[in-house]
N, C-alpha and C positions, 0 to 999 in steps of 0.2 A: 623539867629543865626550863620552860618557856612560861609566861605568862599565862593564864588562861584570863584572859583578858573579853568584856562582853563581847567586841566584834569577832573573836575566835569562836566564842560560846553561837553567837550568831550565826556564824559558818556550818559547825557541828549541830549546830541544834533547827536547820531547816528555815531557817527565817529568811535567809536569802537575799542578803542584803548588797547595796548597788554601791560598788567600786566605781570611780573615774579618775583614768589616770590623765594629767595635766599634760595638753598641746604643746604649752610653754609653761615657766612658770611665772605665772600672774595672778596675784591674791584674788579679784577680782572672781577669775575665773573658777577660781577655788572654791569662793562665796557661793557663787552661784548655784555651782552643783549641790554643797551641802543645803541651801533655801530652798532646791526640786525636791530633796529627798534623798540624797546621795548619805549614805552613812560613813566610807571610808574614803581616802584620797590618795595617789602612787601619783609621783615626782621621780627624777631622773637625775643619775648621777655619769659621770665619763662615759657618755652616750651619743651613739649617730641612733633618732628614731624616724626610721623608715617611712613609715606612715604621714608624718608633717616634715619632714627636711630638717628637724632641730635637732642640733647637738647642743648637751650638756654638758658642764664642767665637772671640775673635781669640786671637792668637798668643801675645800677652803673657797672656791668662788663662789657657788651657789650656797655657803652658812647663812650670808643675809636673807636670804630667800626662806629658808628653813626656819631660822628664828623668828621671822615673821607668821610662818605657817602654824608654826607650833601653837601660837597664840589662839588658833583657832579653834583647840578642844578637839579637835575627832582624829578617830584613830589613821595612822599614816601609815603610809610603805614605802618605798624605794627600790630602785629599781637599780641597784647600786654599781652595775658598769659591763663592760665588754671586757678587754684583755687586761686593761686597768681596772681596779679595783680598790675600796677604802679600804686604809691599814687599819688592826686593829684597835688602834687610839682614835679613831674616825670610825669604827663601828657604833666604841662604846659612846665616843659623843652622839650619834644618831641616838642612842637610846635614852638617851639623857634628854635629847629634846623630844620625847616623845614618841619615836619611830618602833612601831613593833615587828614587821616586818620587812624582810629584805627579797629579793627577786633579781635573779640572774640566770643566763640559758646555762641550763647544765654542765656545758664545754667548760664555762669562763669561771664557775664553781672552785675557790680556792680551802685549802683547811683551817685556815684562820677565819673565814668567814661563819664559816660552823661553830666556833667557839665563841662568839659573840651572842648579845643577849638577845638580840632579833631572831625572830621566827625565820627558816628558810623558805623561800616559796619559788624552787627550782621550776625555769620553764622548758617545758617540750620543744623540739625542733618539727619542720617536717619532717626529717628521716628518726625521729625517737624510733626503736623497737617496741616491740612487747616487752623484750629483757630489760630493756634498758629503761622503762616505765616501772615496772614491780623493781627496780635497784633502787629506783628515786621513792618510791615508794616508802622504801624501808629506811630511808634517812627522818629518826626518829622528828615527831613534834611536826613534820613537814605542809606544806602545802603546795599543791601544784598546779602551775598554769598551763595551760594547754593551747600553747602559741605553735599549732601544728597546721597551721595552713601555710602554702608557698606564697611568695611575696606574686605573684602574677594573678591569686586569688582575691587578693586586698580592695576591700571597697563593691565586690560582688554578692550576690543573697546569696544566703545559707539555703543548701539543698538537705535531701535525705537522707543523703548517705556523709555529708557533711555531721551531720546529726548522732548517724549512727557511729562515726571517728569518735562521735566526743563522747556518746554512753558508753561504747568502749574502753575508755579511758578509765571511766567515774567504775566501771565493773572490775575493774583488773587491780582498782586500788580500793587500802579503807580507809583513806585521808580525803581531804576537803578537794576539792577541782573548780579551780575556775576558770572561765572563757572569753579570753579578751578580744573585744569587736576589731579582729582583721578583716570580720566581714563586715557586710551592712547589715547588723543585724536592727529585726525592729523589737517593739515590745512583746509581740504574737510568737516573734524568734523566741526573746529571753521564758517565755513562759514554757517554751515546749524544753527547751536545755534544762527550764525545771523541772520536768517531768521527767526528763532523761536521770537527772540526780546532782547533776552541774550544782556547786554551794552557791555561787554565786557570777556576775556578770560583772566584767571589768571591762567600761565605756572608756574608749577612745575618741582620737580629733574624728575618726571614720566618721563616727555615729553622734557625735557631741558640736562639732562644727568647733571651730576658735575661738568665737567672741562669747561673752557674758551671756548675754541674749542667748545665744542657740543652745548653749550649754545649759541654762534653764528651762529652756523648752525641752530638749530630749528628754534630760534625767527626770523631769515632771510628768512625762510620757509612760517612762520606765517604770518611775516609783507606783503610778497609779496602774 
């Protein structure tokens, strides 16, 4: 039904490639991360993000932002909204400019978004279950973030048993899992989530900072 697209094949196929998803959106900062070594990039659509204080628009404000993006060649996502959501004439334009996958908390998950040519890549809460993990699961072609830390954890190291939450995950499912830095994770972190079986790490402002600058120094930290 989906693409298998090299960055999906990357995911499945252990290579392990570094997600960052954008503070704001600023070409700039876009660059930056793919010149560290970043291979994918997540932008934001009718979003309050917790983490930086930014709210995102809808589809039609942030297009110019998008179609500038697109120009950049590497594979995109989106994080495509909370209780608002793109219709599906705004699905298929994301895919038209390149967007292979889409990312929304399970709650805000509509049926029209399914039907769209974008990969789903449903996120965890912290209250996900076990049941409600193998449900998401089984939403065929899937991929899943495992945004299951409390917002009071945000910006603190990854512990053990933090660790153990997310093998957990990566064992209960046989789709792709990734881990995006609510914590402060470092590279020593992302190595051990690879060991756990985590596909890959999806850097935030936690761990990437805002400007150009900081955002080439972590992801070049990461990448190596």
């Amino acid at each position: 039904m989906y693409q298998e697209t090299p960055f999906y094949k990357a995911l499945t196929g252990g290579e392990y490639p570094i997600i960052v998803s954008l503070a704001r959106h600023d070409l700039d900062l876009a660059k930056a991360a793919l010149d560290a070594g970043a291979t994918a990039i997540k932008t934001h659509l009718n979003a309050y993000h917790r983490a930086t204080g930014t709210s995102f628009g809808s589809f039609s404000e942030e297009r110019p932002f998008f179609d500038k993006l697109a120009k950049l060649g590497c594979p995109l996502l989106v994080m495509a909204g909370q209780e608002t959501v793109p219709s599906s004439e705004e699905m298929a334009a994301l895919a038209e400019l390149g967007f292979e996958g889409f990312n929304v908390y399970i709650d805000h998950m509509q049926p029209h978004l399914l039907q769209s040519p974008l990969r789903p890549m449903p996120a965890l809460s912290t209250t996900s279950t076990p049941e409600v993990v193998t449900s998401i699961a089984n939403m065929p072609g899937c991929i899943i973030e495992a945004s299951i830390m409390p917002f009071e954890r945000y910006r603190t190291a990854m512990t053990d048993a933090d660790l153990e939450r997310y093998a957990a995950v990566v064992s209960a499912v046989d789709v792709p899992v990734i881990v995006p830095s609510q914590l402060e994770l470092s590279p020593h972190d992302a190595k051990r989530l690879r060991e756990a079986g985590i596909s890959a790490p999806l850097l935030g402002a936690i761990v990437t900072g805002d400007t150009p600058r900081s955002m080439h120094q972590s992801v070049k930290q990461f990448a190596q």
